[in-house]
MILUM-871672 format. One line per field, with one value per residue: residue number from 1; residue in one letter; x, y, z negated of N, C-alpha, C, O, CB in turn. Coordinates in steps of 0.1 Angstrom, whole numbers, plus 5000, padded with zeros to 4 digits. Atoms other than C-alpha are relative to their C-alpha. Glycine has a CB too. Layout:
N
num c(NUM:...)
residuo c(a:...)
n_X c(X:...)
n_Y c(Y:...)
n_Z c(Z:...)
ca_X c(X:...)
ca_Y c(Y:...)
ca_Z c(Z:...)
c_X c(X:...)
c_Y c(Y:...)
c_Z c(Z:...)
o_X c(X:...)
o_Y c(Y:...)
o_Z c(Z:...)
cb_X c(X:...)
cb_Y c(Y:...)
cb_Z c(Z:...)
end
This chain:
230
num c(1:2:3:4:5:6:7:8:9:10:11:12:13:14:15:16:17:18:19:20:21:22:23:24:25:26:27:28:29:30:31:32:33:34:35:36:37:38:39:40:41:42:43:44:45:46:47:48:49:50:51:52:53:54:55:56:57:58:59:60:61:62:63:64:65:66:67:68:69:70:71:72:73:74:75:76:77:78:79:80:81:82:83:84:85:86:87:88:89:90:91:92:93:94:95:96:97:98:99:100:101:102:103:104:105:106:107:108:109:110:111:112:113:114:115:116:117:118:119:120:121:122:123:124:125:126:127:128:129:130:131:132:133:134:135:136:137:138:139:140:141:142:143:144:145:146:147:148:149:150:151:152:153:154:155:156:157:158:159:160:161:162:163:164:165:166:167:168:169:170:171:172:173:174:175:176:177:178:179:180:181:182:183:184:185:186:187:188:189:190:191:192:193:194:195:196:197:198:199:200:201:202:203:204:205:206:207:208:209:210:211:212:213:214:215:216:217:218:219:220:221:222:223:224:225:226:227:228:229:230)
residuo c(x:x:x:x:x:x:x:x:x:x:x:x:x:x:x:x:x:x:x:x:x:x:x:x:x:x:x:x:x:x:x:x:x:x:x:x:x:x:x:x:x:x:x:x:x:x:x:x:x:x:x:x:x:x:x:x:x:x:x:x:x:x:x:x:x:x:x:x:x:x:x:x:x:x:x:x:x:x:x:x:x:x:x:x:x:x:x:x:x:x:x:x:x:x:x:x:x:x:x:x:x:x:x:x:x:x:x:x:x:x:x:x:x:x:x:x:x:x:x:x:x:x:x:x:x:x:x:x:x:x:x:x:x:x:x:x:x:x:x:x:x:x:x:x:x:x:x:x:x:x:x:x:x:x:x:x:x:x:x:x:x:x:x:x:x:x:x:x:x:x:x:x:x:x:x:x:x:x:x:x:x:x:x:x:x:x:x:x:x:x:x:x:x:x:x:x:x:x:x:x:x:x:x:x:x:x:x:x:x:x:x:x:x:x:x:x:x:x:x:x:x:x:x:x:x:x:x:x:x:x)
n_X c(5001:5011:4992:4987:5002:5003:4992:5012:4993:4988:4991:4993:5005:4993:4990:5000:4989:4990:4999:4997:5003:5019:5001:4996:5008:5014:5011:5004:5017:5013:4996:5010:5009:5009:5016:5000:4994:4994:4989:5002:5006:5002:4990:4994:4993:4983:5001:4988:4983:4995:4989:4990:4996:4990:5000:5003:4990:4992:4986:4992:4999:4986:4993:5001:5010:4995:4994:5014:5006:5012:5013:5015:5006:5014:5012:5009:5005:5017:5010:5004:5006:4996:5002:4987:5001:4993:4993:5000:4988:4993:4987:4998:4977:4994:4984:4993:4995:4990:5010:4995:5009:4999:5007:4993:5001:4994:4986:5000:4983:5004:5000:5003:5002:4999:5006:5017:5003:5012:5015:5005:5011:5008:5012:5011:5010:5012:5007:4996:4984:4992:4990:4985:4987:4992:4991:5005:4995:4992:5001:4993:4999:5001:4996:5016:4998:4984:5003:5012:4998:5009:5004:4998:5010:5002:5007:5006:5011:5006:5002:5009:5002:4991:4988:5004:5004:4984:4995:4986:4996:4984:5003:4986:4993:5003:4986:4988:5002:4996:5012:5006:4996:5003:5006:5005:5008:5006:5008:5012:5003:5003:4995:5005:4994:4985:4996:5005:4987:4986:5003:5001:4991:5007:4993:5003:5002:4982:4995:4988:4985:4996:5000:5012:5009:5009:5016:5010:5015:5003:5011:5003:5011:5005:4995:4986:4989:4986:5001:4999:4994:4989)
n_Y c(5011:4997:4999:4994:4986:4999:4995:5008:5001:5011:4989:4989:4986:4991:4996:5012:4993:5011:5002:4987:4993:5001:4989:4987:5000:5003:4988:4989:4998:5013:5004:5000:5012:5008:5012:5012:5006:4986:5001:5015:4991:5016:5003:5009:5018:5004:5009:5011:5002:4991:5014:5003:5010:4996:4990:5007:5005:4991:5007:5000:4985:4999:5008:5014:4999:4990:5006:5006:5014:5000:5004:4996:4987:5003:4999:4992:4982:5005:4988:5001:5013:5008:5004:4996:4986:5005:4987:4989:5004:5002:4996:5005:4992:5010:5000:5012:5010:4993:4987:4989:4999:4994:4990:4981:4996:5004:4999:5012:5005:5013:4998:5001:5008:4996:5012:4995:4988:5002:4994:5011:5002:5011:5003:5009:5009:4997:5003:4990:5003:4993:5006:4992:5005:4992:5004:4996:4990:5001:4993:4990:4994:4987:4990:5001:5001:5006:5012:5007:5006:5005:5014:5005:4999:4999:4988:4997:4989:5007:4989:4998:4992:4989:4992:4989:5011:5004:5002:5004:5004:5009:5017:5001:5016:5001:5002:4989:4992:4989:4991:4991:4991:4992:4993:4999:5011:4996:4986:5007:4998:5011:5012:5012:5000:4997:5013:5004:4995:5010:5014:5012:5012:5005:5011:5006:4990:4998:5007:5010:5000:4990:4994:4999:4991:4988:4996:4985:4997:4989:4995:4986:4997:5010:5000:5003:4992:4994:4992:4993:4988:5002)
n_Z c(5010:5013:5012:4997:5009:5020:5008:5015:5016:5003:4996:5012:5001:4993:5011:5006:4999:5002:4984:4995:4984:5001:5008:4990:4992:5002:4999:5008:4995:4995:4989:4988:5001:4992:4999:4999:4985:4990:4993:4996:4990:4988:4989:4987:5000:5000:4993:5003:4998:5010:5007:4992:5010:5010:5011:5014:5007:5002:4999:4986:4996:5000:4991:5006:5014:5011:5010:5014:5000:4990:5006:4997:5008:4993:5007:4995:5003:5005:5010:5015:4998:4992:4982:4998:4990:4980:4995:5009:4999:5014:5008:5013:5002:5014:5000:5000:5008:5008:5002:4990:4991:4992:4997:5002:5011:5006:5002:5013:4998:4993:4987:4990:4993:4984:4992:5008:5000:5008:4995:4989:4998:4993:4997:5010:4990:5003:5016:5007:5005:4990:5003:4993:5000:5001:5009:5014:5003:5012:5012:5001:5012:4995:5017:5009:5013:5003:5000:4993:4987:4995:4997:4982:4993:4988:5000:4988:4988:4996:4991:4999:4983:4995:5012:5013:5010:5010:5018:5004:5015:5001:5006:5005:5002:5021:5013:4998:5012:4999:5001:5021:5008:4985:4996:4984:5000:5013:4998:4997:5011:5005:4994:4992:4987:5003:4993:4991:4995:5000:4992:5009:4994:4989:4993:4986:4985:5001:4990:5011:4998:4992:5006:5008:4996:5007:4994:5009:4998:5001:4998:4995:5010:5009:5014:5002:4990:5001:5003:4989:4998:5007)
ca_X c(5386:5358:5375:5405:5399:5392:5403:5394:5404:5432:5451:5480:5474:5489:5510:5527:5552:5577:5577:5596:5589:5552:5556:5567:5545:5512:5483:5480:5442:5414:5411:5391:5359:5350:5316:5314:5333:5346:5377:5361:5367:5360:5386:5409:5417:5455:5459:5475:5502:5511:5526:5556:5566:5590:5585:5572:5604:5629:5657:5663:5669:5710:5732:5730:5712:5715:5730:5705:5684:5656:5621:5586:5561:5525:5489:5457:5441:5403:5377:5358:5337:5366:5358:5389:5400:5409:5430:5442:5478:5503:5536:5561:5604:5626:5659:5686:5698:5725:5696:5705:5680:5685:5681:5704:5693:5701:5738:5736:5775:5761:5768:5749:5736:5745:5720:5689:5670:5643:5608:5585:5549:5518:5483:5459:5444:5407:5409:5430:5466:5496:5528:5565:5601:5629:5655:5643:5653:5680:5673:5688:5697:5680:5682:5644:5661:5695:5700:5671:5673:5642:5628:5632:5604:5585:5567:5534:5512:5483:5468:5438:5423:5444:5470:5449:5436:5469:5472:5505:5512:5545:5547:5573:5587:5576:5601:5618:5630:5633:5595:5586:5608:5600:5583:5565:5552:5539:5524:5493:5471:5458:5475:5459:5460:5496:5498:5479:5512:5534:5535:5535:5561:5542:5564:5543:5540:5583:5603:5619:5654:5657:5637:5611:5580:5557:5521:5506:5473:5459:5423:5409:5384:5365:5372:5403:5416:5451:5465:5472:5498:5524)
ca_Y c(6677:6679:6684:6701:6731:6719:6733:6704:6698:6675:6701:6721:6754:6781:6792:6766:6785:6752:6753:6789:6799:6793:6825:6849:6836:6829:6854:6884:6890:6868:6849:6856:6834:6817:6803:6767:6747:6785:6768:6731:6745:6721:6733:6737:6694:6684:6668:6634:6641:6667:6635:6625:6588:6582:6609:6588:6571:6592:6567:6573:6610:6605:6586:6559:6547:6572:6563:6548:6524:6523:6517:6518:6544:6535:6547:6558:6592:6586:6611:6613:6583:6567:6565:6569:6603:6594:6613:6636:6644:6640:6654:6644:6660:6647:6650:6623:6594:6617:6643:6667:6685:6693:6729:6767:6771:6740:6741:6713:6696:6662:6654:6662:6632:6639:6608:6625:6651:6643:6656:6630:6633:6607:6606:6588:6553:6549:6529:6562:6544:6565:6548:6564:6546:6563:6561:6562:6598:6607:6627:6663:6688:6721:6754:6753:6744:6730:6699:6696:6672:6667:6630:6610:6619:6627:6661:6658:6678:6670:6692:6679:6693:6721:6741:6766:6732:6726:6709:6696:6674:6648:6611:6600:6562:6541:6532:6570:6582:6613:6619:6626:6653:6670:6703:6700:6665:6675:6707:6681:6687:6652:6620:6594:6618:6622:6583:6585:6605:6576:6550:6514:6487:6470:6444:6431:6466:6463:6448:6412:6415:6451:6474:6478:6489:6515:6522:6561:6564:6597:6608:6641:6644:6628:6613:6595:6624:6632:6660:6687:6714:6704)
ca_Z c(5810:5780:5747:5758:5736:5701:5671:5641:5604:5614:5634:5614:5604:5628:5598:5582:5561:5554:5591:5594:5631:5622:5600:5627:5651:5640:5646:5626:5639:5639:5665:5697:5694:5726:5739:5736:5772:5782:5795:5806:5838:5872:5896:5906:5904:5896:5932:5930:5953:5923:5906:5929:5925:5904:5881:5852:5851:5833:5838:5874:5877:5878:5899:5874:5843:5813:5781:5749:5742:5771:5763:5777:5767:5771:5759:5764:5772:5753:5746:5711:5721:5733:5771:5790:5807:5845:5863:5834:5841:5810:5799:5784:5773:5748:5740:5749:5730:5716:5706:5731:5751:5784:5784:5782:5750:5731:5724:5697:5699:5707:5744:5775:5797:5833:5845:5818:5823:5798:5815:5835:5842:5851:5862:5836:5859:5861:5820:5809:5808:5816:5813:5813:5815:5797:5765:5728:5718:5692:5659:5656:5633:5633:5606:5594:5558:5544:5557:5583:5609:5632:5636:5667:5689:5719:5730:5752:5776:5782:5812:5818:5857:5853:5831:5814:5794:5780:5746:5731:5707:5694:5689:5665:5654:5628:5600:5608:5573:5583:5587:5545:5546:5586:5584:5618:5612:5575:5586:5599:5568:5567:5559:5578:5609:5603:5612:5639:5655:5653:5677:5671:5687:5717:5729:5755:5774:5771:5797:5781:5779:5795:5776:5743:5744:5724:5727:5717:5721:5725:5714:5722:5695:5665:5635:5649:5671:5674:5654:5683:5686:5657)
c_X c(4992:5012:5017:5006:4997:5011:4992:5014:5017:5013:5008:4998:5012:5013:5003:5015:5014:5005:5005:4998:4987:4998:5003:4994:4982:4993:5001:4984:4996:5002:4985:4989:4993:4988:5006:5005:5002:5010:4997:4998:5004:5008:5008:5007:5017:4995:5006:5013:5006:5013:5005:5004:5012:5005:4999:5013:5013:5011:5008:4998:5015:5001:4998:4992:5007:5001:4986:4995:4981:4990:4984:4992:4987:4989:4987:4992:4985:4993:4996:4993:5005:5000:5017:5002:5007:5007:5005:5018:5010:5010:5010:5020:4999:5010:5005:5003:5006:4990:5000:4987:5011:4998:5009:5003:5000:5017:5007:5011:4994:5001:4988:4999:5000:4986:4983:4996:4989:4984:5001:4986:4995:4992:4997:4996:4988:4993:5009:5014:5008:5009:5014:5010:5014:5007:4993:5010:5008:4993:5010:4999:4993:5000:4989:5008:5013:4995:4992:5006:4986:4998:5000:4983:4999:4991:4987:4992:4989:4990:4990:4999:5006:5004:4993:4993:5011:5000:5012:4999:5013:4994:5014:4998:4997:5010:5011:4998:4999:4987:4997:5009:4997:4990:4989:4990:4990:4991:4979:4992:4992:5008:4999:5000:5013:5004:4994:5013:5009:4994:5001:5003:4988:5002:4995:4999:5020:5001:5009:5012:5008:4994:4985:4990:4989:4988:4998:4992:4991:4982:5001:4992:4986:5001:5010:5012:5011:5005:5006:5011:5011:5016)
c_Y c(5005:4996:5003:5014:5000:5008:4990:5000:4993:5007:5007:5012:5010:5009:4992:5003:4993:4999:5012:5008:5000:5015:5014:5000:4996:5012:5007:5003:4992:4996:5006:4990:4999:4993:4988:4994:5014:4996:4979:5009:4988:5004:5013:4983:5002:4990:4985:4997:5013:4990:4998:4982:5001:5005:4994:4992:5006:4998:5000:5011:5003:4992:4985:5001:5011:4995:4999:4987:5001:4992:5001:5004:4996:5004:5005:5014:4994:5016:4998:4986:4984:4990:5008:5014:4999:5013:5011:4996:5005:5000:4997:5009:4999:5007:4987:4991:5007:5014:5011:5001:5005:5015:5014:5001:4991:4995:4989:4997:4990:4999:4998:4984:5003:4991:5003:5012:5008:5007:4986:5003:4988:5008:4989:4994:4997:4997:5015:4998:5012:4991:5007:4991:5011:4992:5005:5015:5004:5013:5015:5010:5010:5013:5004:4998:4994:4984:4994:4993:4996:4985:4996:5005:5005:5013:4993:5011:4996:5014:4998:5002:5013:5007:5009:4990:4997:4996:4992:4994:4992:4990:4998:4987:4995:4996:5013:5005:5012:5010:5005:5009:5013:5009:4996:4985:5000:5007:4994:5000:4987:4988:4991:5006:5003:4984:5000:5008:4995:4990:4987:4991:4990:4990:4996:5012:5003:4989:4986:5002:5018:5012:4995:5005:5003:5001:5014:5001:5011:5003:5019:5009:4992:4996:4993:5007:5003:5014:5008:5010:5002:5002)
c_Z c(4988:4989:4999:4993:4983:4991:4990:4991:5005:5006:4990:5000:5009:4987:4992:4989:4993:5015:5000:5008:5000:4991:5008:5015:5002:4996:4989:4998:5001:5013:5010:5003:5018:5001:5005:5016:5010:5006:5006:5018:5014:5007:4996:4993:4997:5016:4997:5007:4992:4996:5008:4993:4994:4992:4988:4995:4997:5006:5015:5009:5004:5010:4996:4986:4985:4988:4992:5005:5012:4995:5009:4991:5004:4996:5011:4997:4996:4998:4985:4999:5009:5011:5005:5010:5010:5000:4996:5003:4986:5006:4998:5001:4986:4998:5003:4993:4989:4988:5005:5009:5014:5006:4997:4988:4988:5000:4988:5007:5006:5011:5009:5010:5015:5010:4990:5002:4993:5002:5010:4999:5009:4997:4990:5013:4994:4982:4992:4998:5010:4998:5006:4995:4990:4990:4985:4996:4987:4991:5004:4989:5006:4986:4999:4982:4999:5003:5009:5007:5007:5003:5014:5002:5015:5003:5013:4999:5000:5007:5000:5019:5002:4987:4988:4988:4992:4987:4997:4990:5003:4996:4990:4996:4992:4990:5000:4984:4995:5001:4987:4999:5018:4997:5011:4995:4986:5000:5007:4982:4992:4995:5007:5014:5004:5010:5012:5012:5004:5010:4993:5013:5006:5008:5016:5013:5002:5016:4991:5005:5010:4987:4986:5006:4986:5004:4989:5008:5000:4997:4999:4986:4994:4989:5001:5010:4996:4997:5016:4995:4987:5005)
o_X c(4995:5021:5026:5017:4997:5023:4980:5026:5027:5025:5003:4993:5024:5023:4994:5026:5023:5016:4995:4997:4982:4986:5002:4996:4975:4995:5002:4978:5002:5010:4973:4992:4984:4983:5015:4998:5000:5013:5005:4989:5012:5011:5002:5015:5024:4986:5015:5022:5014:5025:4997:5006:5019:5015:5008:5015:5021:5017:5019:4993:5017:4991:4996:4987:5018:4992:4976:4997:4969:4992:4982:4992:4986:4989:4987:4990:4980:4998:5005:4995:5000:5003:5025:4994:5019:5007:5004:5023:5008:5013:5006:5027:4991:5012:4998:5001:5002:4994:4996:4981:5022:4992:5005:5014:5000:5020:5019:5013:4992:4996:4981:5010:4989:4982:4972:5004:4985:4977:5009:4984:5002:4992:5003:4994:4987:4983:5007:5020:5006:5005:5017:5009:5014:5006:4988:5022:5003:4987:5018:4990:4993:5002:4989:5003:5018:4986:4991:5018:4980:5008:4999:4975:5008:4984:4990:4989:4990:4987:4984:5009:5004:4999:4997:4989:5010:5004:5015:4993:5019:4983:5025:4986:4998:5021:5022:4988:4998:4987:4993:5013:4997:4979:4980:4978:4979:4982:4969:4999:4988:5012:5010:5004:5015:5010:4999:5011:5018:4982:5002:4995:4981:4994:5001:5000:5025:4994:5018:5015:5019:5002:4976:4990:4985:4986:4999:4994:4982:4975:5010:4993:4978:5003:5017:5023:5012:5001:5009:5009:5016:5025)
o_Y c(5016:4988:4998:5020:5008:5012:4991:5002:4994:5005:5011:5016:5008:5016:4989:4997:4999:4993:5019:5020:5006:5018:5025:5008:4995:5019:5000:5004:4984:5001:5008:4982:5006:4985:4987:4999:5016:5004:4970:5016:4979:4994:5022:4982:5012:4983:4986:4990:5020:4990:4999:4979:5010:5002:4997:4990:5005:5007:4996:5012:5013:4988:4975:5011:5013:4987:5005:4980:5005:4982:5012:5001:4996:4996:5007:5021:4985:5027:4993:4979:4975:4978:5017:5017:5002:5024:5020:4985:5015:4995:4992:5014:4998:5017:4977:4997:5006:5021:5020:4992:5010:5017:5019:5002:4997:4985:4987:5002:4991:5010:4989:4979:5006:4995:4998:5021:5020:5011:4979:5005:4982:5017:4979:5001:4998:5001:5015:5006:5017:4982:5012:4987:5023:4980:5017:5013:5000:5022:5014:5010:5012:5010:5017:5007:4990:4977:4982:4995:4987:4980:5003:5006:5008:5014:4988:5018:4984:5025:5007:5000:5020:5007:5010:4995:4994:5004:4985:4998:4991:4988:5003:4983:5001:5001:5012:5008:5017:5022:5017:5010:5025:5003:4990:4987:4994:5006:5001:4996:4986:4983:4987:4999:5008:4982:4992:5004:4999:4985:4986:4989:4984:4985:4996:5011:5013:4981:4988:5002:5019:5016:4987:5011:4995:5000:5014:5003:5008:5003:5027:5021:4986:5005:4991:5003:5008:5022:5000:5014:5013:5000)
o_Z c(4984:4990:4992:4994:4974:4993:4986:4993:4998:5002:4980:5011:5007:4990:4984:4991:4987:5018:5003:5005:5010:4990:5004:5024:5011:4986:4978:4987:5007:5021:5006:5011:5022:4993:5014:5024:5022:5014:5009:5024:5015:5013:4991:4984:5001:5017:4988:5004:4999:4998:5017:4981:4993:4986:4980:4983:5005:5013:5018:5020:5010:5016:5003:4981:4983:4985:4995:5015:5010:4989:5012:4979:5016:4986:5022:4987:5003:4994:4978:4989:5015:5013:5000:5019:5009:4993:5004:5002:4980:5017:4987:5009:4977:5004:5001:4982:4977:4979:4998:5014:5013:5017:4986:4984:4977:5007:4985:5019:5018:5016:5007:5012:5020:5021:4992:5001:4994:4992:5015:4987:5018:4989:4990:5024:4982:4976:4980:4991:5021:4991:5017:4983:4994:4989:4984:4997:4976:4997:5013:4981:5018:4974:4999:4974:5009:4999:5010:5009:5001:5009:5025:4993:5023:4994:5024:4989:4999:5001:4996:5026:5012:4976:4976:4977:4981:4978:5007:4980:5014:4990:4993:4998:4981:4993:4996:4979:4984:4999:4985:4987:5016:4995:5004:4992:4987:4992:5008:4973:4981:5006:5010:5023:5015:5021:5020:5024:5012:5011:4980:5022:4998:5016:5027:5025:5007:5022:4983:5017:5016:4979:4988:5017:4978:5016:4977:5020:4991:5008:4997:4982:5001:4981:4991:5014:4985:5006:5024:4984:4986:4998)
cb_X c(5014:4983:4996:4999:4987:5002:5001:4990:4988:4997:4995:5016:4998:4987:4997:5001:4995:4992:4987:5008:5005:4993:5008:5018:5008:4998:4985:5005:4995:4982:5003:5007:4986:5004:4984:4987:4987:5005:5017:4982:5009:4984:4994:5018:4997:5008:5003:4995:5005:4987:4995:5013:5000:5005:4991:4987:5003:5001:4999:4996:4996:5008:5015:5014:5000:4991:5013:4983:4996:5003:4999:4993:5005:4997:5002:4992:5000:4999:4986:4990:4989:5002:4980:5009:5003:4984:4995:4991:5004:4999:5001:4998:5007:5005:5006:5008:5008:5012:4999:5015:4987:4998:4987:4990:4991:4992:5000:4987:5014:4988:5008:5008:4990:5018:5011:4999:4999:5005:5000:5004:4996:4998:4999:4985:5006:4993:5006:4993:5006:5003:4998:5003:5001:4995:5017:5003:4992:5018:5007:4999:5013:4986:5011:4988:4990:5007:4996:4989:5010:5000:4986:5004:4993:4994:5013:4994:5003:4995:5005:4997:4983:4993:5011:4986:4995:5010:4987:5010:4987:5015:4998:5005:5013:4990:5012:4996:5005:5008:4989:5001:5020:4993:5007:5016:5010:5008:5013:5004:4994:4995:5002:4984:4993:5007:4996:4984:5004:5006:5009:4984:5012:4999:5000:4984:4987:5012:5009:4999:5003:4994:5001:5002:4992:5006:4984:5007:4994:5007:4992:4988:4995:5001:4992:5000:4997:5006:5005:4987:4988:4998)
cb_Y c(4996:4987:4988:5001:5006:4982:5017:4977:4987:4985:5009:5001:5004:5011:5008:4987:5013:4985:4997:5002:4993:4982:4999:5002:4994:4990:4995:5012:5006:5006:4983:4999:5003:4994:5005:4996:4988:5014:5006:4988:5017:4996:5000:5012:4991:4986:5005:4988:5001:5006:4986:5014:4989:5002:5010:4989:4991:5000:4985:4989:5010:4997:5004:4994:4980:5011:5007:5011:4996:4994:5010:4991:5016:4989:5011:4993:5016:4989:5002:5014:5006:4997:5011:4987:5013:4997:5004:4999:5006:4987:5001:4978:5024:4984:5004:5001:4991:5008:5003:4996:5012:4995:4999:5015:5005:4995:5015:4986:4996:4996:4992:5009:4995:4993:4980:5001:5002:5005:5020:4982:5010:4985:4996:5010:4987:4992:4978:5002:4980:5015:4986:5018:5000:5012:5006:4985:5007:5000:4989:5005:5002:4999:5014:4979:4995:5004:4998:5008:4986:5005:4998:4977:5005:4988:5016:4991:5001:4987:5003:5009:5003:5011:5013:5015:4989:5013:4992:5010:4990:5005:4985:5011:4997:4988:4983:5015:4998:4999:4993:4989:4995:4991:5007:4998:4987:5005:5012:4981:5013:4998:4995:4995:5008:5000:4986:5004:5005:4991:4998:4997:4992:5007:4987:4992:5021:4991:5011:4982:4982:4998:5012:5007:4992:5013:4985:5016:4994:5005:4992:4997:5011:4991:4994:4984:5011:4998:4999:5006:5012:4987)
cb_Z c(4996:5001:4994:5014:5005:4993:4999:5003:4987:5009:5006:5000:4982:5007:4993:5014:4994:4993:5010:5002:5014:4988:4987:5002:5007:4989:5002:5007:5011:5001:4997:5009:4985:5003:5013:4996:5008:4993:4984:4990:5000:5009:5017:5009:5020:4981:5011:5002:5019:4988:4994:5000:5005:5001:5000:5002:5006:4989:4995:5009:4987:4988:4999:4997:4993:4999:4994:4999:4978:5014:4988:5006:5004:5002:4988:5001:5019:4981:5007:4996:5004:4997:5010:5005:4995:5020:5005:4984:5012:4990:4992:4999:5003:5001:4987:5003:5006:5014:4990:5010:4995:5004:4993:5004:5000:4998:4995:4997:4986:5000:5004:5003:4997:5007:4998:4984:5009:4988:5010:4997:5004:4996:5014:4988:5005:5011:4991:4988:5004:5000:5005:4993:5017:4997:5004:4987:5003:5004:4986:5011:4992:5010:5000:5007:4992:4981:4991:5007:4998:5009:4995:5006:4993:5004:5006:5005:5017:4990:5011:4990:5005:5010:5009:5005:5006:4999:4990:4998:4990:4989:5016:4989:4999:4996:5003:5014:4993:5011:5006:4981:4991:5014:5001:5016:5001:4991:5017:5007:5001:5007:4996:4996:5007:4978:4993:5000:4993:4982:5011:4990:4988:5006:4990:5000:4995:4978:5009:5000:5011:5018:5010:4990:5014:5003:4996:4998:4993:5011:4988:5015:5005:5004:4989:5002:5006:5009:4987:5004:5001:4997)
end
């Protein structure tokens, strides 16, 4: 995938030192300068029976539906000149309604979802849409500063034709009050690409009477690309 490697202004700085864990893990040494599309690399392909069906839909990993408010998740993968990027496979883990991840290492009190498991991947179709099923994710506390609590949100992947492309970013909610005070979401050094982070209530890609729906739109690179790696 072309532009899978950027490093632009809108990105947060690898040291972010409001962000704590950004101070004990951000490079010491210069960085290693690559030649230009050293990692645009043509194979190996994501096949498409990589994606399994059903994966995209969170909500039917349990026995039964998993507690929250269920939503649809929808955007497009674009390049800089907003053409869409086919076949690019996307990401995505959350936490549960409750704000609980599924995982060893968070221990947060909030309860465990037996029927969530919060991970789902898609395939980008030929205009760049992916679309994922799931429950709007709950808020959590974490010990970044007195008081913190992380903002609802969403983590993605975005792989590209294969893993060593890997870039990450989060989507988070609009009207969350929780974002003007979030390290992590602040640490974007722009404001305007700060918004471009947040989704924006979509209704028509929702289900009536069953679930909402969300649109995040992902660019790659440009003047309205998405901050990366927050």
């Amino acid at each position: 995938m072309n532009d899978m490697t950027r490093q632009d202004p809108v990105d947060p700085p690898y040291r972010y030192p409001e962000y704590r864990s950004t101070v004990l893990r951000a490079p010491r040494e210069p960085l290693v300068a690559l030649p230009p599309n050293a990692l645009d690399i043509p194979g190996p392909f994501v096949p498409k029976g990589f994606v399994r069906d059903g994966e995209s839909d969170l909500t039917a990993q349990g026995r039964s539906a998993p507690l929250g408010e269920k939503m649809i998740l929808a955007g497009r993968l674009l390049d800089a000149d907003g053409r869409p990027v086919r076949r690019s496979l996307v990401e995505i883990w959350q936490a549960n309604a409750s704000g609980r991840y599924h995982h060893p290492a968070d221990v947060h009190e909030a309860p465990l979802d037996p029927n969530f498991h919060g991970v789902g991947r898609a395939l980008t179709d030929d205009e760049g849409w992916y679309r994922f099923v799931t429950v709007k994710p709950g808020a959590y506390p974490w010990k970044n500063h007195p008081f913190a609590w992380r903002p609802q949100h969403i983590h993605f992947s975005l792989l590209g034709s294969a893993p060593v492309q890997r870039l990450v970013t989060q989507m988070y909610f609009p009207g969350d009050p929780l974002l003007a005070i979030d390290p992590v979401y602040n640490s974007v050094p722009d404001a305007a690409a700060r918004l471009r982070m947040i989704s924006t209530l979509a209704l028509e890609t929702g289900i009536e009477g069953i679930a909402l729906g969300y649109r995040f739109d992902i660019v790659l690179a440009g003047a309205k690309a998405t901050p990366l790696g927050p």
